[in-house]
Each structure stands twice: as C-alpha cells, then as structure tokens.
N, C-alpha and C positions, 0 to 999 in steps of 0.2 A: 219625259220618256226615258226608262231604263232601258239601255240599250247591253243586250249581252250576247247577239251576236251579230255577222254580216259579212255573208255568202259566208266561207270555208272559214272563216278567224272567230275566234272564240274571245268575247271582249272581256279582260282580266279586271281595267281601271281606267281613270282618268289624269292624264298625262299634264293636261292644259288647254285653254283656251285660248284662241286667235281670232284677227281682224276676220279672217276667212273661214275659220272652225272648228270642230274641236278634236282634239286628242288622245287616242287612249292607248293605253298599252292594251297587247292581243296577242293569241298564240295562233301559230301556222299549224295545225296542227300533220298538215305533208310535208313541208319543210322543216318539223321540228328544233321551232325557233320563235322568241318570240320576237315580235314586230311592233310597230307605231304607225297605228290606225289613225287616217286623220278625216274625220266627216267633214262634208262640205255643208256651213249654214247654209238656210233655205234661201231661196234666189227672195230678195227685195222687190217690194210694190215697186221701184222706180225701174222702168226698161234699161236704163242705159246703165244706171249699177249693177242689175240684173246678168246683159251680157259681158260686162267685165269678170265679174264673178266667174259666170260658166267657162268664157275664154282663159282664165286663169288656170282652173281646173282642165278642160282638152291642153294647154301646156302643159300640163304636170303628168296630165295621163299618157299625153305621146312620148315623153321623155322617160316611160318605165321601157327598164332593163337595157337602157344605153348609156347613161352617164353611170358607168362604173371605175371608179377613182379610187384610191384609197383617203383623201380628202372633201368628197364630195358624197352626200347623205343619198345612198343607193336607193330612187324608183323600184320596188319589186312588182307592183301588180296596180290596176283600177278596175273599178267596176262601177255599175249602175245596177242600185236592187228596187222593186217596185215595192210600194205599201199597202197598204187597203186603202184605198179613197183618199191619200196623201199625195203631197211630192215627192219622188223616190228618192233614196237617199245615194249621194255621189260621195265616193270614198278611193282615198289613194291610201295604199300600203307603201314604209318602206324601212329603211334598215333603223332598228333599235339603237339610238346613240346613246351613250353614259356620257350625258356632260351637260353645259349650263350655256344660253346663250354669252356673246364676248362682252354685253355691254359692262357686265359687271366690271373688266377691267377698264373700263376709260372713265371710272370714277376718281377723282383726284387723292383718294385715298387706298386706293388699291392697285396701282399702278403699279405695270411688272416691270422688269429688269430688263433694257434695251434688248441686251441682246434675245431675249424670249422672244418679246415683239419682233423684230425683224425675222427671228423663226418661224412665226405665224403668218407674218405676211409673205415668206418665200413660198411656206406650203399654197395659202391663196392660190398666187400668182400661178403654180403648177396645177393649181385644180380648173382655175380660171382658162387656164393654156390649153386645156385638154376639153375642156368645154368647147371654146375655141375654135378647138379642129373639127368639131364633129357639127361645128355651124351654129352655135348658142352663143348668145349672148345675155347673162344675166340680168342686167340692168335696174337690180334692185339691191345693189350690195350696199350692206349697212352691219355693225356688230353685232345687231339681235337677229343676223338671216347666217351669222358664222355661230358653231357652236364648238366650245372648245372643251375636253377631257382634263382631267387632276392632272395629268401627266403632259397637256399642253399640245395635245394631238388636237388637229382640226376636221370640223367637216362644214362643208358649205351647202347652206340650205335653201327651199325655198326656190325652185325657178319656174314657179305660177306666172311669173311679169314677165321671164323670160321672151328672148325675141329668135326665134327659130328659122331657120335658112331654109327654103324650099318646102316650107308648112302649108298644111293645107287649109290653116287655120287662120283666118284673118286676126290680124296682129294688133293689140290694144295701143294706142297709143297715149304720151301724158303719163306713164306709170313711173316705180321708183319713190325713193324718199329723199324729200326736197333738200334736206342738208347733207348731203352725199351725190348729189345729182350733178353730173356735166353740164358745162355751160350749154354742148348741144343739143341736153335733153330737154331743157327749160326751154331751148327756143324753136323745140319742134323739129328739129332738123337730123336726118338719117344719123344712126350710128353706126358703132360698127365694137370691136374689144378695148379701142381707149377710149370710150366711157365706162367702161367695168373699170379700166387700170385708174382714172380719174376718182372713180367710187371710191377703190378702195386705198388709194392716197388720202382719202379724205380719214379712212377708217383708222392707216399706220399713224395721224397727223393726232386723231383725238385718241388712242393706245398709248403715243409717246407722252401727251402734254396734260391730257384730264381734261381737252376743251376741245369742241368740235374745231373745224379749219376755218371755218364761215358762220357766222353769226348774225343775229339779228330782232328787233322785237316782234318784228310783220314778218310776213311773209313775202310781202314786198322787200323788204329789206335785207331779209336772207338772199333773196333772189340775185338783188342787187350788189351782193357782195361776191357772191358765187361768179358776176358777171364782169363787174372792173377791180378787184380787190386784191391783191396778192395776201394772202394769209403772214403771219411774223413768223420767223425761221422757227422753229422745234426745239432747239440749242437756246433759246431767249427766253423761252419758258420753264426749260429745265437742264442746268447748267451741265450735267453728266452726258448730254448728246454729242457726239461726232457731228463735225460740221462736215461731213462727208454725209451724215444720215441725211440731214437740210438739202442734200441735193438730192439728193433721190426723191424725196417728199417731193421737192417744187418741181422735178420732172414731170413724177406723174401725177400735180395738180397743175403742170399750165394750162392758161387758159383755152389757148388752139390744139387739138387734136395730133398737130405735125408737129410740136411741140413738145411732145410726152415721148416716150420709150416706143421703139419703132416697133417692137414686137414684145411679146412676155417673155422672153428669153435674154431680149437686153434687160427688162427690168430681174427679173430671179438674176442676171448676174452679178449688176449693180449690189442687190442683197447679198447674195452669194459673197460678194467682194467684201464687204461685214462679216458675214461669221467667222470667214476663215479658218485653218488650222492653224497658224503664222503664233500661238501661242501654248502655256505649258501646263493647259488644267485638264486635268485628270480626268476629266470626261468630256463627251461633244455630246451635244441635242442633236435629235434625231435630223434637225435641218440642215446642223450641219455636215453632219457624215453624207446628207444626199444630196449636197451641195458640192463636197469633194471627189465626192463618188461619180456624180457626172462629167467631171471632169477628166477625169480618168480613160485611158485608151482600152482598156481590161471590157468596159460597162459601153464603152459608143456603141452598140447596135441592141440594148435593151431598150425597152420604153419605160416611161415613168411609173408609172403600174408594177412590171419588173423588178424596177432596180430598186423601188421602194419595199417591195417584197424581200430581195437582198439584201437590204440595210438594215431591216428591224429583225432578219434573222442570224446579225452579222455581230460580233462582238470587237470593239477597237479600243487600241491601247495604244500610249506612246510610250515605244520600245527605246530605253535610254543608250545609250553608243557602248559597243562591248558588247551585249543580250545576246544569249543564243533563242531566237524565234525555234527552232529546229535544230535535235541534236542525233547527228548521225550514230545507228546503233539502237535509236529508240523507237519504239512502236506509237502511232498515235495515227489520229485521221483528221489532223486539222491540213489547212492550206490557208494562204496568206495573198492578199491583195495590197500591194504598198500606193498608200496613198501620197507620203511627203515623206523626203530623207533616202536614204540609200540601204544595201542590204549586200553584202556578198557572202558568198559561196563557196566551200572548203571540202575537201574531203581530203581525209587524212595531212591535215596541215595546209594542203596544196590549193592555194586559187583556181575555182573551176571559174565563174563566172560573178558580175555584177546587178543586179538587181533596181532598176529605176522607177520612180512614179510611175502606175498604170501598169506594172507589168507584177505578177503572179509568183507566185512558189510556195513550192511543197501539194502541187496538182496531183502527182502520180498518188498520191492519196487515195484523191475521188479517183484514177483509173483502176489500179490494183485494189484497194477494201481491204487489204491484211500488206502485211510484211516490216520488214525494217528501214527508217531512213536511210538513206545509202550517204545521205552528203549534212554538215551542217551548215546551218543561216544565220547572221549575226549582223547586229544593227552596227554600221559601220560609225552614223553620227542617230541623233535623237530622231528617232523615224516613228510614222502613223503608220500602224499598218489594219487593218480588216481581218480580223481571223471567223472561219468557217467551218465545220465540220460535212464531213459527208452524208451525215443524215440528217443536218440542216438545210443541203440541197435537195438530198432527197424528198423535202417535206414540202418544197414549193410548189407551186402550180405547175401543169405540163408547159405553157411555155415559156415560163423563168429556167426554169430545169435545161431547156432545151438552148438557150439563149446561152447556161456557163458549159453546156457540150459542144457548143460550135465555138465560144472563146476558148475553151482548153485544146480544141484542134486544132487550130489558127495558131495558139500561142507552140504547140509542140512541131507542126509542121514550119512553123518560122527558127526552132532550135535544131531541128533538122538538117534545115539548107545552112545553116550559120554553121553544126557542125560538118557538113560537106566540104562549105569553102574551106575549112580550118585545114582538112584531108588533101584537100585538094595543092592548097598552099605548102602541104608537109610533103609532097612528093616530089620526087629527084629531077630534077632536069634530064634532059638527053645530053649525054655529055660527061656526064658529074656523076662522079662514084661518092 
C-alpha cells in the first residue's frame, strides 16, 4: 500500500523501517514543517505481542508534547485513522531529526575521541534527568534508541517501553534490550532511573572500547554475565582512557542499584568533572560549555532547557592575560559571562572593580541598546568567558529571555548595595573633620 497521506501530514517518503514500524518523512502542512511520521505495524495474530505492541504505542501517544528537551526527539501529535474494512492505522508524529542512530560508533573501527564520548553521555544523562522529573523511565536505552547529528548533538529516542508514573496505562513488563539491561530488569524486580543510568553505562562502556560491557554466546549467558560479572576496566582495552573514566563506567554499571550514582546529577558531574575547562584548546563542545555553565552562579536559577538555549547562542573564547574583553569609549552590544580566570575593571586607568567565575559584565548593554562603554575589561590571567549580544538574547524563548532579566537585576541591585556600603564607609564620623 502507497501511503501518501494521514489526517493533516502530507507523506513526502520513506525514512526506515523498525521492529514496531515504519517511517516516513511528511510535511505539517499548519506547522510548516516537516516531520517524521512513524506508522504503527499491524497488531500480530499472537494476543500477548498484540497488546505489547498497542501498549508501546498509548506510551508514546501519552508522552506527546511533554518531553520537550533539547536532547530528547520531541512527541508532536498521535492519532488513530479508520480504513475501509481494515485495521486503522495508528501513527505518532514527531520532530524531524538530521542524524544517524549511535551504533555506528561502537564499531571498533570508528570509534570517537574520548572526550566526544563523555559529551554524549552528559547530554544523555541531562535528557535522561529531565525525563526523570516528569515520572519516565525509559528503560530501553541502547545506541540504536540515541541518535546523534554531524556535529555530535544528541537526541534520545523511542519511549514506546517507557515506564510512566501515575499512567493510566497498564505497564509492559520484561521490555528493554537484553545487553544493556539492569540486573533488576532481568530479574523482574521494580525499577526506577538507575536502570536507565545502568543502560547507558553499558552504552558509554561499548562508545569507549568497540565491545559491548557484557557478553555472551546464549542468552543465558549474557544474562549471566550481566548478573555476577564485573566487565574489564575501559583503560584495558584502549590504553588512551583516564582511569578516572573506569570509575564512572563501574559506577554506573554496579551491580546493586545503591551502588550507582545516587542521582543524574552526581553522574553529569562526575562527566562534567572530564570535560572540564582546566585546559588550553581553542575551542569547547557544546557539553562542555554547558557543563561550565551550570556551574556557574550567573545561570542557578535557569533550567536545562534554558541554559541550553544560552549556550548554543553564546559564543566562547579564552581570553589570554592583558585582553581588553571591552574597551571604554567603544560602542558595541556584547556582554560577558566569566566562566574561569579573572577579569577587572578600569576606567580611565583607575580600578573600579574585579570580576570572578559566575559573575557578568558589560550588562548595561542589554539595559541601554545604544551608547558608549563607560569603563574597560581586561583578562587579568587566561580566563573563559561567554560572550553574547543583545539580539542574541532577544532571540530566545519568552522564558530564557526572562530568566537573564531577573539575573541582570539580581546582579545590578547586589552592585547597588556594594556601592552603598562603599558611601557609607566613605563618610565622616561625628567628631572628625
């Protein structure tokens, strides 16, 4: 059957085929956009593949228009259309990705550069985290359910197995792929988000080495490995590893659940702790700038959503010791977020102020939109900083936008009272002429 179209989506081609369907590229034609239509196969003569199938599908349909991430392949729509005298056809929309599933890289021949990998697994881990909150557990993570872009951007797909909090949808159990699965998925027993963190240790394990963690000829025997086995370090297999990377691996593949990273936030730091800025190359991956960036007291009250928005519209440089970041007398409409290093502050020769991780300059920018620098900035030693324009803020979502309007008040009403106390300090005693 030619299928060219279903409800509103206008079917352009054929994207792929899967265990559960098929694929096509399609245009929205009220969204003006195209999309990636995915038909559900027909339900199986056997009942109990049958309702796994359907359950897969009410996952995937309840989960539109709420896992919106920028790491996580956006639900837009589902529907059910009727046929003539058929089974009707059950179809999920959802965002158009440009990229290729990850397996390709855990082929031992195409294996990326440490540090990429640990990039990929932080974004995970932030998609996973945000999943998370909203009561999902994936429990199907594997490198063909991640799909990664030229540029090494991720998105995480696929939460048809998903296990959903307070659903009204009786939950499959037994799902997942068995060489990525938790010990306590194998044995039946409730989970909860370190089996996803388990997952995808399994996935950072066969990225770094070209070999899955756990192996086997049966399936018994995978099983069994998955259950008493410690996998060999990652550094053993490929001598360029950090034996810092080895512990994170084995964290989030022990075998007990209390055993693993108590939250996604101890494990993104642990990664976080790898990428680092602590060196002198000319540019950072996007994980790592929002690795730094979180850390930062400037961004604490953004969400990951947010601050991810302000990274990829943020430009960063390390500014060598001497630089004028900002030269009093000149017009311009950047502003600056220091990530690492120092910065101070001069006008006309004279030290106004010093500049530390987490904190801002060159804001009056974004408040006035014309005029001149009143003071220059200059990199005291080798400092990261974030530079931004004002109609790169301007161009963010309403509440990204609204998130650096309440940091730039925070930060001007805290130089306020600083210059108070200074006033305050400067005036005469009683007594004293």
């Amino acid at each position: 059957m030619t299928l060219e179209r279903l409800g509103k989506y206008e079917v352009k081609g054929l994207l792929g085929k899967g265990a559960t369907g098929t694929v096509y590229r399609a245009s929205d034609p009220f969204g003006q956009r195209e999309v990636a239509l995915k038909v559900m196969q027909k339900l199986p003569s056997n009942a109990e593949e049958a309702r796994k199938l359907l359950r897969f599908f009410q996952n995937e349909a309840a989960l539109a228009g709420k896992l919106r991430h920028p790491h996580i392949v956006s639900i837009l729509d589902a529907g059910v259309e009727e046929t003539a005298g058929g089974e009707p056809l059950r179809y999920l929309v959802m965002e158009l990705v440009d990229g290729e599933a990850l397996t390709r890289y855990c082929q031992p021949g195409a294996l990326l550069d440490p540090g990429a990998v640990v990039g990929i697994a932080y974004k995970c881990c932030k998609a996973l985290e945000f999943a998370n909150g909203l009561g999902v557990v994936h429990r199907d993570i594997k490198p063909a359910n991640i799909l990664v872009r030229s540029d090494f951007d991720i998105k995480v797909s696929d939460f048809g197995a998903a296990q959903l909090a307070h659903s009204q949808v009786t939950q499959v159990s037994g799902v997942g792929s068995p060489a990525y699965m938790s010990p306590e998925q194998l044995k039946g027993e409730e989970i909860d988000f370190r089996s996803d963190m388990f997952s995808l240790g399994g996935v950072l394990y066969h990225l770094l080495t070209g070999m899955r963690a756990f192996r086997g000829g049966t399936t018994y025997e995978l099983i069994e490995a998955i259950l008493k086995h410690d996998p060999q370090p990652p550094s053993q297999l490929r001598r360029e590893l950090p034996a810092a990377l080895d512990e994170v691996v084995a964290c989030a593949l022990a075998k007990s659940r209390e055993q693993r990273f108590a939250s996604w936030g101890e494990f993104t730091a642990a990664l976080g702790a790898l990428l680092g800025l602590e060196h002198s190359a000319a540019e950072l991956s996007d994980a790592e700038k929002f690795a730094a960036a979180r850390r930062l007291r400037f961004f604490e009250h953004f969400s990951d959503v947010e601050l991810w928005e302000a990274v990829r519209a943020s430009q960063w440089r390390n500014h060598p010791a001497g630089e004028d970041l900002i030269r009093e007398g000149t017009a311009d409409e950047h502003f600056y977020v220091l990530a690492s290093g120092l910065l101070k502050v001069t006008q006309r020769g004279k030290l106004l102020n010093a500049v530390s991780p987490g904190e801002c300059v060159g804001e009056m920018a974004y408040a006035r939109r014309q005029g001149q620098r009143s003071a220059t900035v200059t990199a005291v030693e080798p400092s990261w900083a974030m530079r931004l324009r004002v109609q790169d803020v301007d161009a963010l979502s309403e509440p990204a936008r609204a998130r650096f309007t309440a940091a730039f008040l925070a930060i001007m009403a805290e130089r306020l009272a600083m210059l108070g106390g200074r006033l305050v300090a400067m005036e005469p005693k009683a007594g004293v002429v």
